[in-house]
Every structure is written in structure tokens, then in C-alpha cells.
C-alpha positions, 0 to 999 in steps of 0.5 A: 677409573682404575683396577685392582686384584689381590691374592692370598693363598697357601701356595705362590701367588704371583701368577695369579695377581699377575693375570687377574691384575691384566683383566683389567687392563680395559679400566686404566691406560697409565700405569700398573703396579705390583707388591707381593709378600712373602714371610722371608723375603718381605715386600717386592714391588714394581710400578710400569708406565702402560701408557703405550704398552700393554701391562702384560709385556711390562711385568713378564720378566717380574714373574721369575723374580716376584715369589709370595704368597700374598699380593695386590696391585692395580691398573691405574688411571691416575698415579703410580702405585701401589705405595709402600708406607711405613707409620705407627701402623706399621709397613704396609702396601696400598692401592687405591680407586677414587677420586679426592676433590677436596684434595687441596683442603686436606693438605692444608689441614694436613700441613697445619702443623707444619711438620709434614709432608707429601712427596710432588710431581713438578706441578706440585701434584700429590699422589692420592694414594700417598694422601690416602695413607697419610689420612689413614695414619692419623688414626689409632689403627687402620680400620679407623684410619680407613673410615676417618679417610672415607669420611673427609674425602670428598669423592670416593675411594676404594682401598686395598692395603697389603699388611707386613703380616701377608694379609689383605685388608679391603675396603669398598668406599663408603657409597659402594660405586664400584664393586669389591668381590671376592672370589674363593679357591683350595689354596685361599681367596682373590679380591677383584673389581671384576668378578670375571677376572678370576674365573679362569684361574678356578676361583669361585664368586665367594662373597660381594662386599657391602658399602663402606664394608672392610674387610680383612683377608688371609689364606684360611678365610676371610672375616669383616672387621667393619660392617657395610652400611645401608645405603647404596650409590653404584656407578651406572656406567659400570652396565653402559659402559666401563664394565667388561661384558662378562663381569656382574655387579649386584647380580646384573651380567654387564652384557645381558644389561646392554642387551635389554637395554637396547631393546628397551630403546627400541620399545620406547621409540616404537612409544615416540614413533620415531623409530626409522627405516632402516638396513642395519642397526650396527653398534659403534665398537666395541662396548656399543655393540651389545645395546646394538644387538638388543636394538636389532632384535627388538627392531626386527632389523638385520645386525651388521657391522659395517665398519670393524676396528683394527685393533692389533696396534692400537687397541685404545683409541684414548691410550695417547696422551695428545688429543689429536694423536687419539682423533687421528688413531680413531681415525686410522683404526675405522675400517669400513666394509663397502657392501654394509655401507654403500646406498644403505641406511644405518643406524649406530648404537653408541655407549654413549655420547660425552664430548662428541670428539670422534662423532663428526668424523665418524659420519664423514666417514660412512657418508665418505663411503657411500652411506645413505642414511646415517642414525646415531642413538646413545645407549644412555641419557645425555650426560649433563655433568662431570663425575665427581667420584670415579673420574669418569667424564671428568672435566674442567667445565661442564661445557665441555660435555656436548649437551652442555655445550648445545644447550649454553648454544641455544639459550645460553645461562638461561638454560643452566635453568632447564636441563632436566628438560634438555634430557627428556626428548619429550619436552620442546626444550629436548627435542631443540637439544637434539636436532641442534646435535644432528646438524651439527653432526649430520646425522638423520636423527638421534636419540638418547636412552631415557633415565627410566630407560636405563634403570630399568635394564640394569635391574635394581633398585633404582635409589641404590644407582648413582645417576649423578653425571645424568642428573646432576643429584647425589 
């Protein structure tokens, strides 16, 4: 995934982009960037590696050489940015949130006429960023450039370019999957992903820019230089998952959502009849824990949290590149509370289900300790295929993903055939996929959200919602 924050004001900048670009440290593990304007002394820029250190203690010493009164930057997930580019357009800085599948024809287009180039990693990689701006340059002026990059693209991306004149130019990508709010102050405005990253440094939700809407931002106001289209695809997951609690998209507070959503689960098992005797529901932390809370209300089970994460040295149980390094600090961060455990039976309420990596090892621990039951539920349906415009669950084979793989287990190709029926626990072929996972796994049951389940808690119209790794439809 990725985060952005920009600034434009009347007075110094760089605090600000500073802390708004740290609330959205939760969103990106690799690196973080930072350019800020001033009408002096120009452009200054910094990229730090995050991988194994917070974006905070990198960028300290900056704040006492960084001086501006504009700036954006990002927490990134993929390449190093933002970038500096100089064209026919003039200088300018750029970050970018998105995915480009189609990366390899764009740059045999763009070599074509084989006076072009792109600068690449040792695997002959490009920075995305890098081709976004060489798409926006081939265009007379940057608002053209920005709809003719959207257009090609396939995926998304979201925009935030820095001009030499101070002033940001935003763009959300043309389907509006993520969010783009602006938020309003006495000395001018920020530009967030998350609508909470501001709120403690006294700006107040200004504005929520529409899909495919641009537009371009200085300290004295902020006006749309290309208007927002009708229709709407924002990433579900933002609610279930990737969104922080106290952030709003479309109106919808993340928390609340996973609160009702829980509820609703429970609502729909109480349907099925297949809602266990329980001691505790507890939520698998941290983001599970809310869909557990509204799960535990609506059940009328007592809330617990019979394991905690020791989070004080590793608080990102994905920040190691080594997929066995991340299994063993998942490991070493579950520490469980014996009196919650022991002779108990529980159930877990997890974000979500996608690999399945952690899970086995999850159970042998609570049954390690005593567990007597062991329930797993995920807050959302099962996840069917890899995204291809956020970068979420992406994958090189959908049978990576856990309820592909048990559905390739038991029917093999013949199942490719039937998986909107694997999603549904209603049908035979569903309620196959699900006790296949609970052998393989241990558990005394599990269940998933439905589709309806979810779009429901979230609230809005439901054709305004990308489902897509769910449901595989555009």
C-alpha cells in the first residue's frame, strides 16, 4: 500500500508534514520521503530506508535543516520517493500510491522511439513513480498529463506533485480506491490519506476529493482544476483492514464499521445456527480487535484478550523482509495470558484470512497453553484473488491465497468453476472449503463474513465498493 501527506501554508511547513507523514507509518514498511519548498532556497528533499526503523527516528535530524512553507512526502510500500523531475513542464516533486500491471508495455511504448530512458534497480526494475512522470510529460501541461497517466495505467494511482512555484496539485486515481482529504487551518491547508493524521496539529476536514478529481492547492485556498467523475470503486479493505481506527472514508469511521461488522457476523450465525458455546471471544490484534468487540456485544460473550503482542521491539510482525524471519517474530511477539487460556474455550476474530502463514502456529500456541476450544472467524469473506489496484494480497499465483489453494486441494481445475460457491458458507461446495481449513488448521470451526455481511457494516452504496479480491469483478 503506501502514504501520503502534503502541506501548504503561510508559515513553516515542515512540522506538520513531518507528523501527518508519521500517522501513516501503519501503511508502508520500506521507505519514507520528504521535499519541502521554499521560494528561497528551492527544493530539499530526503528518502530513508524504514524497513527496520521507524520513519520518525530517520527524519529527526531533517527537521533543523528542512525550512518551507510547502511539502509532501510518503510512506512507501514499493520505491523510493518522492522524485524530483525536471521536463517541459518544469521542476517539480512527485509521489505516488497505485499499482501499474501493465508496466512492461508502457515502457516498450515509451522506448519506442529509442531516444528514452528510465533509470533501473540491478533487476532491471523501474521506479513506478519514475514512470508516472514520464507518462505525465508526454502531455502539454500537467492536468492533461496526470488523465492521460490514469488512463493507460492499468491499476491505480494516486498523485501528489509539488510545483517549483510551492503549490501541491492532487489527484485521486480515476476509480477513487483510496481516499484524498483535505483538511483546513488559519495558515492553509494539509492533503492526507487519512483524515485523522491532521486533526492533532488543528486542521479541520475541509474537503474529500471525488474519483479522478484534480485539484491544485496553495496556502490561500484550494480550487479543482479537473472535475471528479461519476463512478466510484473504494477499496473495502480500507474499513476491514488497512485503515486506522479513527480515520473516515466517505463518512464511514473505520472503528465504528469493524464494530457493526462484528455484530453483524454474529447476527448472520444466530441465522445459520452455528454460533458456539463460548468463554471469550477475543480479536487477534490489533486491527481483529474491534470486528471482536462488536462480535462479543451482540453475542452476549465476555470480551478478553487471552494473548497480548509485545510490540516495543517489533511493532510489525511483516517489517522483515525474510518470510521466516516474519513467522518467528510473529512467534516471539504472542504472549499469552494462562488464566484466559487454560480449559477455556475460545473464539478468535481475525481481519482477516489471506495465506494462512501464521494460523497454524497461532492454534498450537493457545492449545500449547491450555486452550480447550480454539474458534476462528474472519471479519471478512474469503479472499479468492490477488489485488490489482492497491497491492494488497498481491501475489505471483492466486493459489497462494489459502482458499484457493484448498479449493485447487479438493476439486482441483474444476473448482476455478465454482468458487463464488466456495465463498458462500451456505452452499455444500462452501461448507467443503471450510472444514478442509479447520483440519488443516485445528480449529473447532470457522467461519468467514459474508459479501453482504460486510457491505452492509461499511454502509454505502454498495456499487461505489471495490470487492474485487473477493469476488474477482471489476
Amino acid at each position: 500500500m503506501g502514504g501520503f501527506f502534503g502541506v501548504v501554508s503561510n508559515k513553516d511547513c515542515v512540522v506538520d508534514l513531518f507528523f501527518g507523514l508519521d500517522y501513516h507509518s501503519h501503511l508502508g514498511t520500506r521507505c519514507g520521503g520528504m521535499v519541502i519548498h521554499d521560494q528561497a532556497d528551492g527544493f530539499q528533499r530526503q528518502i530513508h530506508s524504514i524497513d527496520k526503523t521507524p520513519f520518525r527516528t530517520k527524519f529527526e535530524k531533517e527537521l533543523e535543516e528542512f525550512n518551507g512553507t510547502s511539502g509532501i512526502g510518503c510512506i512507501s510500500d514499493t520505491d523510493p520517493q518522492p522524485l524530483m523531475v525536471r521536463s517541459h513542464l518544469g521542476i517539480y516533486a512527485i509521489t505516488t500510491v497505485g499499482i501499474i500491471n501493465n508496466a512492461d508495455a508502457l515502457l516498450e511504448n515509451y522506448f519506442s522511439d529509442r531516444s528514452r530512458q528510465f533509470m533501473a534497480t540491478s533487476a532491471g526494475k523501474v521506479n513506478s513513480t519514475e514512470m508516472v512522470a514520464a507518462l505525465i510529460n508526454e502531455k502539454d501541461d500537467i492536468v492533461s498529463g496526470i488523465l492521460h497517466a490514469q488512463d493507460v495505467i492499468d491499476g491505480s494511482v494516486t498523485i501528489l506533485l509539488l510545483t517549483a512555484q510551492g503549490e501541491i496539485i492532487a489527484a485521486r486515481d480515476k476509480m477513487g480506491r483510496l481516499p484524498v482529504i483535505i483538511g483546513k487551518n488559519d495558515n492553509g491547508y494539509c492533503v492526507s490519506f487519512e483524515s485523522f493524521a491532521f486533526q492533532k496539529m488543528g486542521y479541520e476536514m475541509f474537503y474529500e476529493l471525488g474519483p479522478r478529481e484534480i485539484v491544485r492547492m496553495n496556502a490561500n485556498g484550494i480550487g479543482t482544476i479537473s472535475p471528479a467523475g461519476e463512478d466510484m470503486k473504494i477499496c473495502a479493505f480500507l474499513w476491514t483492514y488497512y485503515g486506522y481506527p479513527t480515520s473516515c472514508y466517505e463518512g464511514v469511521n473505520v472503528e465504528m464499521m469493524r464494530c457493526k461488522n462484528g455484530k453483524i457476523m454474529v447476527r448472520e450465525e444466530k441465522e445459520r445456527g452455528t454460533l458456539p458455546d463460548l468463554d471469550y471471544v477475543a480479536g487477534v490484534p490489533d486491527s481483529g480487535v474491534p470486528h471482536a468487540i462488536g462480535y462479543a456485544s451482540e453475542s452476549g460473550v465476555e470480551f478478553a484478550r487471552p494473548f497480548i503482542k509485545y510490540t516495543p521491539t517489533w511493532s510489525r510482525s511483516f517489517m522483515p523482509t525474510n518470510q521466516k524471519v516474519r513467522n518467528q517474530v510473529a512467534k516471539m511477539k504472542q504472549i499469552p495470558v494462562p488464566e484466559l487460556i487454560k480449559d477455556k474455550k475460545l473464539l478468535f476474530v481475525d481481519d482477516s484470512i489471506v495465506r494462512g502463514t501464521q494460523l497454524r502456529e497461532t492454534v498450537d500456541f493457545l492449545y500449547k497453553s491450555g486452550a480447550k476450544e480454539v474458534h476462528m472467524r474472519s471479519a471478512c469473506p474469503p479472499i479468492m484473488y490477488g489485488c490489482k489496484y492497491l497491492n494488497f494480497s498481491s501475489s505471483k499465483s492466486e493459489n497462494e491465497l489459502l482458499a484457493r489453494r484448498v479449493i485447487q486441494d479438493l476439486e482441483g481445475s474444476e473448482g476455478e468453476k465454482h468458487i463464488d460457491e466456495y465463498a458462500d458458507a451456505r452452499t455444500e461446495r462452501g461448507k467443503c472449503m471450510l472444514k478442509r481449513i479447520c483440519e488443516m488448521f485445528k480449529f473447532d470451526s470457522l467461519g468467514y463474513q459474508s459479501l453482504e455481511g460486510t457491505l452492509e457494516a461499511i454502509g454505502i452504496d454498495k456499487d461505489k465498493i471495490c470487492t474485487y479480491c473477493w469476488t474477482g469483478k471489476e
